[in-house]
N, C-alpha and C positions, 0 to 999 in steps of 0.2 A: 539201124544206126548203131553204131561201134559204141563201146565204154568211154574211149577215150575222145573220139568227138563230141557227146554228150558231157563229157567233163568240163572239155573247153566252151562247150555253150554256157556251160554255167558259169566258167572262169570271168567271162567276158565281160557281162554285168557288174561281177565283183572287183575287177580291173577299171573299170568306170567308174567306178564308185569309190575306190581306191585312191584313185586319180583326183577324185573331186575334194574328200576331205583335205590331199595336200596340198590344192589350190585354195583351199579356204584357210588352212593353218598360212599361206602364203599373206590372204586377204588380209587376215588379223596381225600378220606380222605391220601389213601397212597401216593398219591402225593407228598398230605403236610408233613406227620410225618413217612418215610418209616422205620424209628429204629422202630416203635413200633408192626413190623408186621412181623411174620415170612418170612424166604427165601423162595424165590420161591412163596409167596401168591400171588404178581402181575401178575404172571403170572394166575395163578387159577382163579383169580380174574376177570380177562380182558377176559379170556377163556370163562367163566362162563355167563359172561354179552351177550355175542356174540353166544353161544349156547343158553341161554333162552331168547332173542329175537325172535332166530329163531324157537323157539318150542311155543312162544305166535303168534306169527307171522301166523306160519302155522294152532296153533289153530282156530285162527280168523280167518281165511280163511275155516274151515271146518264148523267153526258155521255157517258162513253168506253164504256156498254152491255158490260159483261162479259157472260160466258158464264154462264147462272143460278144457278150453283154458288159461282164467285166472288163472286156478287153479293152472295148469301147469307153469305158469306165478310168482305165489309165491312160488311154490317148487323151481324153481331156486334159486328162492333171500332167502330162506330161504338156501340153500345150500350154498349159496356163505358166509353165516351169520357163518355156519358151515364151513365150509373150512376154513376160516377165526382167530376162535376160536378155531383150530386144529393149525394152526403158532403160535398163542398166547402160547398157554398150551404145545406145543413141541418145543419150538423156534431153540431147538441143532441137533435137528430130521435132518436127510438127506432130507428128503422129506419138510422140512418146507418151502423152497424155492416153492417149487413147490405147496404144497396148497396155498400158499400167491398168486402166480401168477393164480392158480383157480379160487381163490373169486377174484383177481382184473376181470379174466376173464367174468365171472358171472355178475359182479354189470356192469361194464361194457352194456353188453349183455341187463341185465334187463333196464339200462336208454335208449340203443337205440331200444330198443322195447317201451319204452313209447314215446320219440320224433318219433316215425312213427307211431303210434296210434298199435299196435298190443299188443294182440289181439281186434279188431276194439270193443269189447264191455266196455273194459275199459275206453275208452278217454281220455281225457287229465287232468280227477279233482284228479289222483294220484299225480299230482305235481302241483296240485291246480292252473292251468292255466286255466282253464272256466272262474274263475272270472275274470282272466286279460284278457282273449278272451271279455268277456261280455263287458268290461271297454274300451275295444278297438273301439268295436262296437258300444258303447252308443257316444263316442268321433267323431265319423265322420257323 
């Protein structure tokens, strides 16, 4: 694979992601001035934010090729980002109850798979505890 298409695999992610913060500075602007925004945009809006996380999310995990267990480990939490962003953008849906209790499901799932280290290749620097581990250690 070239330099330069490996570049762009990683751009891509970053682009997403990119993307998403300025849909959220959008979100927050409705916060503040919601007259100046069509009906129904907060919902789109919030939707929108929570669907392209989880599609930057999932890219960064294709770029950077985890080990198959992690992988599996982000398609969760990318799903639960989507289930998520599915209550948002259908909120009157019959079913909105029920994907909201998914993604709680899910994120859920994914923090106790990080407090018991699984899958054991991850560790614990997704929730940026090594360094508090290390600080602990260097203290006794």
């Amino acid at each position: 694979m070239s330099i330069i298409s490996r570049r762009a695999q990683r751009a891509i992610p970053v682009v997403l992601g990119a993307a998403t913060l300025a849909d959220v500075a959008v979100l927050l602007v409705w916060d503040a001035f919601p007259a100046l925004f069509p009906a129904r945009s907060h919902d789109v809006l919030a939707a929108f934010s929570l669907a392209a996380i989880a599609a930057a999310y999932f890219a960064y995990q294709l770029v950077h090729r985890p080990v198959p267990l992690e992988f599996v480990k982000a398609a969760l939490l990318a799903a639960a980002f989507l289930f998520w962003a599915a209550n948002q953008f259908w909120p009157d849906s019959k079913q909105a109850t029920l994907w909201n209790d998914v993604a709680i499901a899910l994120f859920v799932l994914d923090v106790f798979l990080v407090m018991i280290g699984w899958p054991a290749a991850s560790g614990d620097a997704s929730f940026a505890e090594t360094h508090a581990a290390e600080a602990d250690e260097q203290q006794v």
